[in-house]
C-alpha positions in Angstrom: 0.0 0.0 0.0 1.1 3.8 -0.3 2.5 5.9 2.7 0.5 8.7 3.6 2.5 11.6 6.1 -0.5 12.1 8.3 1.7 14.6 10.0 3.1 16.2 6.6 -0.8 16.7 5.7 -1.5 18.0 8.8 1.7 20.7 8.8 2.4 19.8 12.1 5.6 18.1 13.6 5.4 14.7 14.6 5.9 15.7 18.6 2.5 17.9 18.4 0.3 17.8 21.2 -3.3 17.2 21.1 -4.1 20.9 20.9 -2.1 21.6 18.1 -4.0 18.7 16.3 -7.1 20.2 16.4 -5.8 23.6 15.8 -4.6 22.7 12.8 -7.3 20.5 11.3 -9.5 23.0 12.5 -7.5 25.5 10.4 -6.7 23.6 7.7 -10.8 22.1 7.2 -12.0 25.7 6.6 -9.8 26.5 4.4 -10.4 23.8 2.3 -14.1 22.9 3.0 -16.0 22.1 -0.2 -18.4 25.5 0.8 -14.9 27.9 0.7 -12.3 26.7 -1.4 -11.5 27.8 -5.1 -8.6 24.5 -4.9 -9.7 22.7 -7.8 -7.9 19.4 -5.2 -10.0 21.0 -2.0 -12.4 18.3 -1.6 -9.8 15.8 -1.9 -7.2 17.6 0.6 -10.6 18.4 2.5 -10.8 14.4 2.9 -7.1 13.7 3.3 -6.9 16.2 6.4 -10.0 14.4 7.8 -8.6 11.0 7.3 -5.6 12.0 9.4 -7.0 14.1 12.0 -9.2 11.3 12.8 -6.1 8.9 13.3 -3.7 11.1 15.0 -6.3 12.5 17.7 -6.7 9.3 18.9 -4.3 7.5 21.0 -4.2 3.9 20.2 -4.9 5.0 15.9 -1.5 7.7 16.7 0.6 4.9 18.4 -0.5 2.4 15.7 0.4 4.7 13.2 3.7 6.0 14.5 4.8 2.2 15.0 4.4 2.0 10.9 7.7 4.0 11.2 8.8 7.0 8.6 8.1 6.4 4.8 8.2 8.7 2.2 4.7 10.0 1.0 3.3 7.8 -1.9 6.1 5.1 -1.0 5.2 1.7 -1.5 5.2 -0.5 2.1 3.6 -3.0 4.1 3.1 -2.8 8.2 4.8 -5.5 10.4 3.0 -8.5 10.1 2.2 -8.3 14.2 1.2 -4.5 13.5 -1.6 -3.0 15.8 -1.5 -6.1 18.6 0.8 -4.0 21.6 -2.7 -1.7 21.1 -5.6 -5.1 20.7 -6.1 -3.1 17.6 -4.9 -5.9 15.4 -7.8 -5.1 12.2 -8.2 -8.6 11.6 -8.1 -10.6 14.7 -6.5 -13.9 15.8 -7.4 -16.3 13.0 -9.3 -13.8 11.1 -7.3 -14.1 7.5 -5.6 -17.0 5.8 -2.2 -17.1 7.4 -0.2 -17.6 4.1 -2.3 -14.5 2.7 -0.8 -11.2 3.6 -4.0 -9.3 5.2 -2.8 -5.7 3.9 -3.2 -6.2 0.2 -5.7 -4.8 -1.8 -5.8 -2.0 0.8 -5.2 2.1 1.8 -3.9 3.7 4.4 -7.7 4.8 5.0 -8.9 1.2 5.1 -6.3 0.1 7.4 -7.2 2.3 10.2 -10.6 2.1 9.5 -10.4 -2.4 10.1 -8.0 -0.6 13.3 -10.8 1.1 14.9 -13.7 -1.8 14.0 -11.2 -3.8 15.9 -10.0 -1.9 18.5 -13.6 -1.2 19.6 -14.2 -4.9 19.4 -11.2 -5.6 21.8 -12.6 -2.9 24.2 -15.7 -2.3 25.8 -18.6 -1.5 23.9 -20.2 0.6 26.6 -17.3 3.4 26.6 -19.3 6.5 26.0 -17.0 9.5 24.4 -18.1 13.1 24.0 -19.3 15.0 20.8 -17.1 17.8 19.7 -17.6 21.7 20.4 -18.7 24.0 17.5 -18.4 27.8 17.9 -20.9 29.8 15.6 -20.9 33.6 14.9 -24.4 35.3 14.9 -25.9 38.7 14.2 -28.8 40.3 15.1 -30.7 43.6 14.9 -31.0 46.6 18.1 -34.4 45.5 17.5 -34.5 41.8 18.0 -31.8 42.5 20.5 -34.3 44.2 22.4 -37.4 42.0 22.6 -35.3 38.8 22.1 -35.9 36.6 19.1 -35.1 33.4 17.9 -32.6 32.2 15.2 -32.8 29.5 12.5 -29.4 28.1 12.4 -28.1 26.3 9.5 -24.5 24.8 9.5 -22.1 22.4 8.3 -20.6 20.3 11.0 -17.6 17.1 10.6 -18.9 14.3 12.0 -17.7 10.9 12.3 -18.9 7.8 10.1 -18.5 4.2 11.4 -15.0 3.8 10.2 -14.2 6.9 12.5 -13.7 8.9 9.4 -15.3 12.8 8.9 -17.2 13.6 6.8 -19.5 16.8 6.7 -23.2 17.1 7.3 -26.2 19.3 7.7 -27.3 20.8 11.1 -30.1 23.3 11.7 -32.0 24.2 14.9 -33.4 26.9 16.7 -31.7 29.0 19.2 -33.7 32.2 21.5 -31.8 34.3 22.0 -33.0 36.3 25.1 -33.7 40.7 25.5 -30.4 41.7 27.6 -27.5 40.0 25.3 -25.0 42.6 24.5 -23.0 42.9 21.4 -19.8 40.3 21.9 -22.2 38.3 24.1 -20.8 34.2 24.1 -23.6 32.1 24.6 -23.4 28.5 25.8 -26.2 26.3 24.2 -25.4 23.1 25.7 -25.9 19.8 23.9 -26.3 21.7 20.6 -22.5 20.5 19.5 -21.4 17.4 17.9 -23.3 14.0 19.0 -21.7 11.8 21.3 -20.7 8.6 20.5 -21.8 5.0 22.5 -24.0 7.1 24.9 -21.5 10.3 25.1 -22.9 13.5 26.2 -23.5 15.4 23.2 -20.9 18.9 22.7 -22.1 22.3 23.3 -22.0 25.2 21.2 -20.7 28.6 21.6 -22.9 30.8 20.0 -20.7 34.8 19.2 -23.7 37.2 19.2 -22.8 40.3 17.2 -25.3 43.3 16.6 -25.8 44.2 13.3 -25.1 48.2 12.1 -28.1 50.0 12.8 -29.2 53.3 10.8 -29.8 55.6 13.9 -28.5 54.0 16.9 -25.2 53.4 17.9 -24.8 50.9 20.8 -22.4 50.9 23.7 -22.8 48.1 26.6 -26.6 48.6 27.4 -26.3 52.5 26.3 -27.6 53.9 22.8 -26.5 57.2 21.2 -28.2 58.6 18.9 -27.3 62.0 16.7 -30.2 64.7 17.2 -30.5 67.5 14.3 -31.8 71.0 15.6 -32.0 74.2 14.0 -29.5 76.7 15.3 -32.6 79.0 16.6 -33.9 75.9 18.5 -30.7 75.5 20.1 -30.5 79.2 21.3 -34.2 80.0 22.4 -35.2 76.2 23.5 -37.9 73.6 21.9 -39.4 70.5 22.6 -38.8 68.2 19.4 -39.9 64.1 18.9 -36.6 61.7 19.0 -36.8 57.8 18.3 -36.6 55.3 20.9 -36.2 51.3 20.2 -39.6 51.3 23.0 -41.0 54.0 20.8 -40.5 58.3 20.1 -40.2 60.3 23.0 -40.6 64.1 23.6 -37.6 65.9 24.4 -36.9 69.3 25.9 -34.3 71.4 24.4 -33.2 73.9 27.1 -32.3 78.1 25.5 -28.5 77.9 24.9 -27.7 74.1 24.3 -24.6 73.5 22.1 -23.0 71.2 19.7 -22.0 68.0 20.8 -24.2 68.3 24.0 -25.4 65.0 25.2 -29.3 64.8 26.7 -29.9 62.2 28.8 -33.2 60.2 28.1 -33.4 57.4 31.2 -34.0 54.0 30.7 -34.8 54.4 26.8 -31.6 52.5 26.0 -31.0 48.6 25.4 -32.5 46.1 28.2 -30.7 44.3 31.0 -30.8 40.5 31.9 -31.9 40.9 35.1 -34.4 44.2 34.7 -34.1 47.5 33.5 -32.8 49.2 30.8 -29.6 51.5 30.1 -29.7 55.0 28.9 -30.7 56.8 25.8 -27.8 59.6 24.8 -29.5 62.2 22.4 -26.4 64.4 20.9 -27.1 67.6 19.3 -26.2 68.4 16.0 -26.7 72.2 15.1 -28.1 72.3 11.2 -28.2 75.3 9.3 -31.0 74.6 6.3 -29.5 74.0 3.0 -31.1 76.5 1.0 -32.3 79.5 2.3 -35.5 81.6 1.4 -34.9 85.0 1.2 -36.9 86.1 4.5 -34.8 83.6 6.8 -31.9 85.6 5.1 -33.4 88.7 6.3 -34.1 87.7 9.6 -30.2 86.1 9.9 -28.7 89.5 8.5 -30.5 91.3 11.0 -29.6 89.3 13.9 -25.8 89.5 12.6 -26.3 93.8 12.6 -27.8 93.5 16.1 -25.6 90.8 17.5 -22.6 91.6 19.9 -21.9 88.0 20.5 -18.4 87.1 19.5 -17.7 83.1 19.1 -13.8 83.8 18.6 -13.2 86.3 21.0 -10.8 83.7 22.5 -8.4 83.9 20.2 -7.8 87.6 20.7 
């Protein structure tokens, strides 16, 4: 059969730990996932680095495969003909293949460790439960779901193990509510929602990144909202009441005679909900606008005041 460098596919050295394993087939899988990659080769690489992440994670299929020794890849070889036993992972058994027949032709790497597993998991006990992987999932939602709550159709691709212990990707929707009082960056933990276990394992949870989508009035910091407020320049010198949106609904404002640009009005509890109860703040900040075109009695009125006006707004610099 041909060598294949588990490791060399991998791009890890063949000291890695555990973590590195999975940090690099996690890497290395979504970048060449059928759904991402413009690698005319993806799928196949995609299958390669799935065949050997799912040998060198496990133990006895890393020792097994280790004990094959170094080969070049796409060298011709055949394993010892005791290979597997030190790990009762001997794929064919005591007895199980003609004795004068050598019980590795006519098969792949993939095979081999496939007949491994079926065997090892004959030799142990049937009963040994092991855990379903955790998925992480990015999410965005609007101020306004983010407000009431809401709840998310979620559709994803997830590796999951076939009987030979290779991955292979498959479908996975559900639902998730997502409750009012989530800030943006929130990390929820949906427990169980992960991979499925395997021999009655627990299935794996999933972290769920919740991210608040760009919103056309508001912007949104902690439980706080800000929101830019337009007056007219007049408004802003003699007072008014004027209407500003709220995500609960518009509120009346008062504009106090002699507010300035960049002032920030406090409207309480008109801001994004808590977890526990309440809301934050809503920060309205003035914005003086002149009008863009004026009519020629508003020009009046403004050359007027500028005869009659002592004020001074750079007598500072003097």
């Amino acid at each position: 059969m041909k060598f294949k460098d588990y490791y060399e596919i991998l791009g890890i050295a063949r000291t890695a730990t555990l973590d590195e394993i999975k940090k690099s087939y996690k890497k290395l899988a979504h970048q060449y996932h059928p759904d991402v990659t413009k690698d005319p080769k993806g799928e196949e690489k995609f299958k390669e680095i799935g065949e050997a992440y799912a040998t060198l994670k496990d133990k006895d299929k890393r020792t097994a495969y280790d004990d094959l020794g170094k080969h070049g890849p796409g060298e011709e070889f055949r394993p010892p003909p005791n290979w597997g036993a030190n790990t009762n992972g001997n794929p064919f058994g005591q007895g199980g293949q003609n004795s004068q027949q050598n019980p590795f032709d006519d098969i792949d790497l993939a095979d081999l460790f496939a007949s491994f597993s079926a065997g090892k998991r004959q030799s142990q006990s049937r009963n040994r439960a092991v855990p379903g992987e955790d998925y992480e999932l990015a999410a965005s939602i609007s101020l306004e779901d983010a407000n009431t709550g809401t709840t998310l159709d979620l559709n994803l691709s997830v590796p999951e193990q076939d009987i030979q212990g290779l991955l292979k990707q498959v479908p996975y929707s559900f639902k998730a509510r997502i409750p009012k009082g989530v800030t943006n960056g929130t990390k929820m933990l949906l427990r169980g929602k992960g991979g499925k276990g395997f021999n009655g394992g627990e299935n794996g949870n999933l972290y769920l990144n919740i991210t608040f989508l760009p919103h056309l009035l508001f912007k949104v910091v902690d439980h706080d909202l800000f929101i830019d407020l337009p007056i007219a320049p007049w408004d802003a010198a003699l007072g008014a009441t004027v209407t500003v949106p709220t995500l609960q609904g518009a509120v009346n404002l008062k504009i106090p005679a002699g507010s300035k640009a960049g002032q920030k009005m406090r409207i309480a509890k008109r801001g994004m909900p808590k977890k526990n109860e309440g809301h934050g703040d809503l920060f309205a900040v003035i914005q003086l606008v002149m009008p863009p075109n004026l009519t020629d009695s508003e020009r009046e009125l403004l050359t007027k005041l500028k005869e009659n006006s002592s004020f001074n707004p750079r007598a500072h610099f003097e």
